[in-house]
Backbone as numpy.savetxt, mean C-alpha at the origin, in Angstrom:
# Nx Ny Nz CAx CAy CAz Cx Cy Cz
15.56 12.15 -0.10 14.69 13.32 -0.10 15.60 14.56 -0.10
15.91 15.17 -1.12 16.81 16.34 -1.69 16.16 17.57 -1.38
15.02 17.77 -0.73 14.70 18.85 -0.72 15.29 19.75 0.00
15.73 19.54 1.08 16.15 20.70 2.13 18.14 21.43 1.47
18.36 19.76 0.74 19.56 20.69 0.36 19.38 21.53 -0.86
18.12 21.65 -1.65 17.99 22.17 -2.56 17.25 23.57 -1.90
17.45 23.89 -1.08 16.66 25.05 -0.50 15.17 25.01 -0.95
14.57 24.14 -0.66 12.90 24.01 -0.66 12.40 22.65 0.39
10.85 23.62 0.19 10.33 22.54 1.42 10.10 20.95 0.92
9.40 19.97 1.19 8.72 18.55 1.23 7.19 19.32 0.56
6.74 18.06 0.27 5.57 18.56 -0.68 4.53 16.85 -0.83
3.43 17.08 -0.92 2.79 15.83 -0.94 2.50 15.42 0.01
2.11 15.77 1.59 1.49 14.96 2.71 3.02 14.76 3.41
4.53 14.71 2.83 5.51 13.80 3.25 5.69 13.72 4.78
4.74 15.08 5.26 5.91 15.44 6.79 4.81 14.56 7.83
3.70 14.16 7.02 2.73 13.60 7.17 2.41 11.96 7.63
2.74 12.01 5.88 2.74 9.94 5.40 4.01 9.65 5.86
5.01 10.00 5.53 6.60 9.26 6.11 6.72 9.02 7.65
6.15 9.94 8.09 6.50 9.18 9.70 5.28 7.79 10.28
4.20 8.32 9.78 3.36 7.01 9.74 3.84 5.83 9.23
4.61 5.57 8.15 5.04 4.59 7.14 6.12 4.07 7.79
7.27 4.75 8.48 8.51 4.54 8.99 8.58 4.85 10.04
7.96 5.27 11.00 8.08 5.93 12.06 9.00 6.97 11.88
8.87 7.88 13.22 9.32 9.56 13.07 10.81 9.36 13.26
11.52 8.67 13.71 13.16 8.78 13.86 13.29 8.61 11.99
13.17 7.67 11.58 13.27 7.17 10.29 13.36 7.78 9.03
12.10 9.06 9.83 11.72 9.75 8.62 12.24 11.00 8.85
12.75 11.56 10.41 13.42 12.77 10.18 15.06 12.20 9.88
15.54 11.30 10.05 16.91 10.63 9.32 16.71 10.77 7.61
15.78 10.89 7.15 15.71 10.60 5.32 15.35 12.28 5.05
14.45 12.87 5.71 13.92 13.93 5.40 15.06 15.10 5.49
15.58 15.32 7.27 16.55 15.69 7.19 18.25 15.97 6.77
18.80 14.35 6.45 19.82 14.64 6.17 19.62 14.53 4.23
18.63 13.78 4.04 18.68 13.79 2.57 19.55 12.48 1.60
19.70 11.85 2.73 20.95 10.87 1.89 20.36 9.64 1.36
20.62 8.94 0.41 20.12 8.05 -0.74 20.08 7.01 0.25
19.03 5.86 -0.20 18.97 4.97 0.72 18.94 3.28 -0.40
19.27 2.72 -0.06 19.66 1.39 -0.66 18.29 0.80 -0.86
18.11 -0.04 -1.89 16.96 -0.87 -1.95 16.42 -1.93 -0.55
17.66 -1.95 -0.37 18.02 -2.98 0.87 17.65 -2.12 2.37
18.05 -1.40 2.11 17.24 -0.19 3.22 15.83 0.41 3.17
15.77 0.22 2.07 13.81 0.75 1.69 13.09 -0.53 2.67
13.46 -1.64 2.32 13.22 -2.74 2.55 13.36 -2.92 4.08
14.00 -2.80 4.55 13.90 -2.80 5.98 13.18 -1.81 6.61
13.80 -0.49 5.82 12.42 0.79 6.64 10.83 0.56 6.00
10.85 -0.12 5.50 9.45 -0.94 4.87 8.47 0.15 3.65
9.33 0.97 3.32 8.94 1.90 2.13 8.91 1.08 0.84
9.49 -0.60 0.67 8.98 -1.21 -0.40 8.77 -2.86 0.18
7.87 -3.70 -0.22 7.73 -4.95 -0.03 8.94 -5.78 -0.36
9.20 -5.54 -1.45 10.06 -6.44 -2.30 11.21 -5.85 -3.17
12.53 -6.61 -3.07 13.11 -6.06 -3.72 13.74 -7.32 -4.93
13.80 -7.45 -6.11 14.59 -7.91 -6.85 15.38 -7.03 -8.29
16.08 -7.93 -9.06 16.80 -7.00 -9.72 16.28 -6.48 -10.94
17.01 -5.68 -11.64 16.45 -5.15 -13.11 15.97 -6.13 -14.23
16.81 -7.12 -13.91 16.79 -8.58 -14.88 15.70 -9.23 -14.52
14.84 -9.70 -13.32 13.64 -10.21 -13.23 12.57 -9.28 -12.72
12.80 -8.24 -13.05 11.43 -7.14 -12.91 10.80 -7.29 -13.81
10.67 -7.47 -14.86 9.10 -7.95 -15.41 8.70 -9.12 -14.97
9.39 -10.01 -14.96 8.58 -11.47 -14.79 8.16 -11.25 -13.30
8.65 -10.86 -12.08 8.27 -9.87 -10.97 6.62 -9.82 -11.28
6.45 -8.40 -12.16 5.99 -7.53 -12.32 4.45 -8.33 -12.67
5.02 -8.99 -13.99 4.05 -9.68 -13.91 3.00 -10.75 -13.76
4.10 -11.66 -12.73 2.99 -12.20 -12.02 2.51 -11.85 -10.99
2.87 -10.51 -10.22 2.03 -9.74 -9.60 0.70 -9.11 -10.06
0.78 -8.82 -11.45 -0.39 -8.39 -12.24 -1.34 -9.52 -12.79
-1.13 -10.57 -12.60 -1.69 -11.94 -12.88 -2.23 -11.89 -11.96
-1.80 -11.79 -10.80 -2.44 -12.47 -9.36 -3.24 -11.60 -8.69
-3.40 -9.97 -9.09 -4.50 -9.46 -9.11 -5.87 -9.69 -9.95
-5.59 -9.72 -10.88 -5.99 -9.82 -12.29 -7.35 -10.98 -12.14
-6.37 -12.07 -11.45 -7.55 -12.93 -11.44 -8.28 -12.73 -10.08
-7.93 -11.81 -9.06 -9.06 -11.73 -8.35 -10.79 -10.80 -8.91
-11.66 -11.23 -7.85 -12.99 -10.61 -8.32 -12.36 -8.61 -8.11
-12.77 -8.52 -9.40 -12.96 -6.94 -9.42 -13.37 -6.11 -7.99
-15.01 -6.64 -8.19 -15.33 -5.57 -7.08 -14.38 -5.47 -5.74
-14.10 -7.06 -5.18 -13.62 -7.48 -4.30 -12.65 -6.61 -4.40
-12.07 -6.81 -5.10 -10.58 -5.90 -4.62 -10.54 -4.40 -4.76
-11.31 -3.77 -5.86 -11.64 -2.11 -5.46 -12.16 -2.06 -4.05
-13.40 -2.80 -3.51 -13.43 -2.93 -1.75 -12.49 -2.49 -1.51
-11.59 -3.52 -1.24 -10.50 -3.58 -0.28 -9.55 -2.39 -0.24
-9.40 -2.11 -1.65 -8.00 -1.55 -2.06 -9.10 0.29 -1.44
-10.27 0.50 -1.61 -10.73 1.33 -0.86 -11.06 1.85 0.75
-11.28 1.04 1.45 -11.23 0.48 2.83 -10.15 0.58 3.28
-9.24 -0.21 2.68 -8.09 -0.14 3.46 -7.39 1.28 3.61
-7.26 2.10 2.04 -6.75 3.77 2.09 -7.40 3.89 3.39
-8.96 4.04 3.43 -9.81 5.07 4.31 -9.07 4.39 5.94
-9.23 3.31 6.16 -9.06 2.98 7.52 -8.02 3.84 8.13
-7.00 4.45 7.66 -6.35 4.62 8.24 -6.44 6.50 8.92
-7.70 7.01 8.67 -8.54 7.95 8.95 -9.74 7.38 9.66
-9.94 6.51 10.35 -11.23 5.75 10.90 -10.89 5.04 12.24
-11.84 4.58 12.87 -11.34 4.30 13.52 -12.13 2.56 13.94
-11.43 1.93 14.90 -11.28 0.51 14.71 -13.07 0.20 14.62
-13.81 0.88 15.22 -15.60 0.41 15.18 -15.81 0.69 13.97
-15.31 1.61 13.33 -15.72 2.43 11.89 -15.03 1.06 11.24
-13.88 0.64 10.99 -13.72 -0.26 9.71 -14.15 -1.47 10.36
-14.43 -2.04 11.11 -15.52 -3.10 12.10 -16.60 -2.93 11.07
-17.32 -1.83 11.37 -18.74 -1.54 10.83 -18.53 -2.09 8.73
-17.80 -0.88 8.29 -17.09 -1.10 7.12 -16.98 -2.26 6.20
-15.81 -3.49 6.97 -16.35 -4.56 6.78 -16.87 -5.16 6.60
-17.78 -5.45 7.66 -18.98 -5.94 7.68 -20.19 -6.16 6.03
-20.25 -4.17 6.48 -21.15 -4.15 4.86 -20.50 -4.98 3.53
-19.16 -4.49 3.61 -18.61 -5.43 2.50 -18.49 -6.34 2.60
-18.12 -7.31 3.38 -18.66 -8.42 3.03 -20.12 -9.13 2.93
-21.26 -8.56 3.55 -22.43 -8.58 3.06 -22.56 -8.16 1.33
-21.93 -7.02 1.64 -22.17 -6.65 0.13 -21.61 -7.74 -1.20
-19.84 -7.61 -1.08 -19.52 -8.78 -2.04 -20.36 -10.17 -1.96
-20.55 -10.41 -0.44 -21.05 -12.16 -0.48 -22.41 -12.19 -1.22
-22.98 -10.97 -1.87 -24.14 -11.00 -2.56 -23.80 -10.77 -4.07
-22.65 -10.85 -4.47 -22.44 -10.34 -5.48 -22.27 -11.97 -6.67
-22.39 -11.54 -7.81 -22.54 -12.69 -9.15 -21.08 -13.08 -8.75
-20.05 -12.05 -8.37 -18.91 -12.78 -8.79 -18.21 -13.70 -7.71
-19.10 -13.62 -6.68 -18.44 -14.55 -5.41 -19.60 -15.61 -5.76
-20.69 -15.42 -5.60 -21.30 -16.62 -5.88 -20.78 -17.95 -7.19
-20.01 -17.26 -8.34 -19.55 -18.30 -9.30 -17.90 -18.98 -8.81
-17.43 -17.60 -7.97 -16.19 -18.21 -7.49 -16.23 -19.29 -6.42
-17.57 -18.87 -5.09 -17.28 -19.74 -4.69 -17.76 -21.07 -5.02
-18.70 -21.39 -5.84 -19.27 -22.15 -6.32 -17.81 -22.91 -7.38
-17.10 -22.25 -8.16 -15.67 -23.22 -8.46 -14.44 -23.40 -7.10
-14.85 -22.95 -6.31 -13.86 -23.09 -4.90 -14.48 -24.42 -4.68
């Protein structure tokens, strides 16, 4: 994060999302001093899941996109929505949340054919 030696501020939520993501030592160590951090270090401060190399990043890539791909649509906009919000909510609120969704998907065409091939 180059900003401070470039004489300008952080921008995007950072002073925000980074200490949530890494906790606050973590993130005033990256924010403040600015210094490049290793893949291998993303990885431990948990700013990426996974790391492999340039040479198997597509095949990576895409059987990660496979393995979405074949989940149910709605199902996973749910989730992939819910989960953003939860973290503005609080534990009765995504309790409640839940709930509907899975009422909701377990009524849906596309769980009924999945689970019906499960």
């Amino acid at each position: 994060m180059p900003e401070l030696d470039m004489g300008i501020f952080f921008s995007n939520g950072s002073i925000n999302i980074l200490p949530r993501l890494i906790g606050e030592s973590r993130a005033k160590q990256m924010m403040l001093l600015g210094e490049e951090i290793t893949a291998e270090k993303a990885l431990e401060f948990g700013l990426v899941t996974e790391v492999c190399t340039p040479e198997t990043l597509d095949d990576h890539l895409r059987c990660r996109a496979e393995k979405l791909a074949a989940k149910d649509p709605y199902a996973l906009k749910l989730a992939k929505q819910l989960i953003h919000g939860a973290r503005e909510d609080t534990l009765n609120g995504s309790l409640y949340k839940e709930g509907c969704a899975m009422v909701d998907t377990g009524r849906s065409k596309g769980a009924k054919s999945r689970i019906q091939a499960f």
